[in-house]
C-alpha positions in Angstrom: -26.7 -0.9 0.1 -23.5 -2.6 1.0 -23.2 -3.5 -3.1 -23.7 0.0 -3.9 -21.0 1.0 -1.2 -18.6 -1.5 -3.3 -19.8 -0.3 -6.9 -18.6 3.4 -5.7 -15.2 2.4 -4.4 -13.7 1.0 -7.8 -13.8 4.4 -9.3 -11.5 5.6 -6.4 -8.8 3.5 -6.6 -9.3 3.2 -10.7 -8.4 7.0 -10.6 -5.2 6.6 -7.9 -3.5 3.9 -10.4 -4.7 6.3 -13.4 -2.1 9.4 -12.2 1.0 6.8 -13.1 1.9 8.8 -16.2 2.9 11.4 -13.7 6.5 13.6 -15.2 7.9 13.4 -11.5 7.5 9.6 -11.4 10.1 8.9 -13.3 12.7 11.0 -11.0 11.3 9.2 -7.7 12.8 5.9 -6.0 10.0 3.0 -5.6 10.5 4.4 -2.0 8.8 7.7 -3.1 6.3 6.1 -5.6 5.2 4.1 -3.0 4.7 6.7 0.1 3.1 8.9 -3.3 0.6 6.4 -4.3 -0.3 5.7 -0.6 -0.3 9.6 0.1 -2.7 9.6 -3.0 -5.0 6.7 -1.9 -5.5 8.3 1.8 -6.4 11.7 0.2 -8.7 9.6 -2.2 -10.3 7.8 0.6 -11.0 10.2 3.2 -12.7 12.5 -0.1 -15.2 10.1 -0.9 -15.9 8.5 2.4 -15.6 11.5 4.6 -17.6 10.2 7.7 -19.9 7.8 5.9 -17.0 4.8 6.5 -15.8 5.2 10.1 -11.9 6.4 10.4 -11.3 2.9 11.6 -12.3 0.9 8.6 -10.8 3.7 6.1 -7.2 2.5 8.0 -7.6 -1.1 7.6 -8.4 0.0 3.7 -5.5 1.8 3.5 -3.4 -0.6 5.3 -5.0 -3.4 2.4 -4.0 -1.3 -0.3 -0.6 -0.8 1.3 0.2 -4.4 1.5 -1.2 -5.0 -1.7 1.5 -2.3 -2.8 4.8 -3.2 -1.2 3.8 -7.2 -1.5 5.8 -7.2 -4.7 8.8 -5.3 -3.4 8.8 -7.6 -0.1 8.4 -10.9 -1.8 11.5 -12.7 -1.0 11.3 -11.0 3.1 10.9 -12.0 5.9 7.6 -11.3 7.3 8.6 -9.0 9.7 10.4 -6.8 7.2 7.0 -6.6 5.7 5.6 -5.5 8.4 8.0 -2.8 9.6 7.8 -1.6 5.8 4.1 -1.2 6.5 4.4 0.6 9.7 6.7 3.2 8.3 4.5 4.1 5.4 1.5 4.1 7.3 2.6 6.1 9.6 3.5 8.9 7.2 -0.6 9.5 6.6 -2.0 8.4 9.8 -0.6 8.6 13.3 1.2 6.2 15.0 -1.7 4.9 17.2 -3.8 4.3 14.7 -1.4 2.7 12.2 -1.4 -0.1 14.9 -4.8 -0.7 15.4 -5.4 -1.0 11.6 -2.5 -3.7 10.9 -4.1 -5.4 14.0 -7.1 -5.2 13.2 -9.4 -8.4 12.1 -12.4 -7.2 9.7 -15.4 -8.9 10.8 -16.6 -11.7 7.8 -20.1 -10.7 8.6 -19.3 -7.2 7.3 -19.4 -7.8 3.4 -18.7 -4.9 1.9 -15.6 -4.9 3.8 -13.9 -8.1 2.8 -14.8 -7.3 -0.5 -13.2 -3.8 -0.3 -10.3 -5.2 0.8 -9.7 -7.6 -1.5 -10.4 -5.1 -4.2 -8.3 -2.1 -2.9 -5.0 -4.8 -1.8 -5.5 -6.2 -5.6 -5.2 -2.7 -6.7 -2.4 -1.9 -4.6 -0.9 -5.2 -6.5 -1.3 -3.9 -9.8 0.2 -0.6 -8.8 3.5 -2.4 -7.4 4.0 -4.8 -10.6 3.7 -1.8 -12.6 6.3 0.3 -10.4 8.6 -2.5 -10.5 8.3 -3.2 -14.6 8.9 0.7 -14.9 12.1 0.0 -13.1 12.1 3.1 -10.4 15.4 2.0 -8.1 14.0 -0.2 -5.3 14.3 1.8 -1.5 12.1 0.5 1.2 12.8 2.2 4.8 15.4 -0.1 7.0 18.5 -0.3 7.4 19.0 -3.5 6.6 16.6 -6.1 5.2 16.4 -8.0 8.6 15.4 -5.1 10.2 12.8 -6.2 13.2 9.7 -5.2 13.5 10.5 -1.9 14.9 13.2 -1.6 12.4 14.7 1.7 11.5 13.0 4.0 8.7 16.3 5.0 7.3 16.4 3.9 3.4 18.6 1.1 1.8 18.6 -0.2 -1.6 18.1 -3.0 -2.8 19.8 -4.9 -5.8 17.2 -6.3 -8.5 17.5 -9.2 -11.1 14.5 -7.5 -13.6 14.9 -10.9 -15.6 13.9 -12.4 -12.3 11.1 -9.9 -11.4 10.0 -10.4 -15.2 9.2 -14.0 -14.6 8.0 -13.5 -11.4 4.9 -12.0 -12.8 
């Protein structure tokens, strides 16, 4: 059952990083692309899963895929930035108090299906940010600075890139 589960989540996600030919992509900021694909990947999930995957797990998914997502863009951060990044684009699909309880939460290893959903969905959020980054949309991620705290500020900076740098990175 749990296999099955897995086999039927690959199409979902294979579909989200499928729509990056979108027109409008190319007038968005990574910023946008990434609250977009995120937007897109929430819709996707709560489709499929409806109430067959409680609302709890679908967040920690979502929060996977996130991080697997902005990883790229927060490489070279502090932790905390990370995290605040998270927040903020979480909590533009799911409310507040449930944003929390999925970036705290710990999946239980005995759940299988799970882990490997998570793993899968946060590679395929990794994809999805290498290719946003090689497309070369303007990098905005919401704080004010990049030191921002964990509660930091969800106004927008940019960020200066070295695409030599990013190019080798991959």
């Amino acid at each position: 059952m749990a296999f099955i589960k897995l086999v039927r989540l690959i199409p979902i996600f294979r579909g989200v990083y499928g729509d990056m030919s979108d027109d409008t992509a190319a007038r968005r900021s990574l910023s946008d692309e990434i609250g977009y694909w995120l937007e897109s990947a929430s819709r996707t999930l709560a489709k499929r899963y409806g109430d067959g995957v409680p609302e709890a797990k679908q967040d920690v998914l979502l929060a996977h895929y996130l991080y697997g997502l902005t990883a790229v863009v927060h490489a070279d951060d502090a932790p905390a930035s990370h995290l605040a990044a998270a927040r903020s684009y979480l909590e533009r699909v799911i409310p507040a108090e449930r944003v929390a309880r999925a970036l705290q939460a710990v999946p239980d290893e005995s759940d299988g299906w799970l882990m490997s959903a998570l793993d899968r969905v946060e590679a395929v959020g990794g994809r999805q940010g290498h290719a946003l980054l090689a497309r070369g949309a303007d990098i905005v991620v919401p704080f004010m600075s990049r030191n921002a705290s964990a509660a930091g500020s969800a106004e927008p900076v940019v960020i200066e890139r070295d695409p030599l740098k990013e190019a080798l990175r991959q």
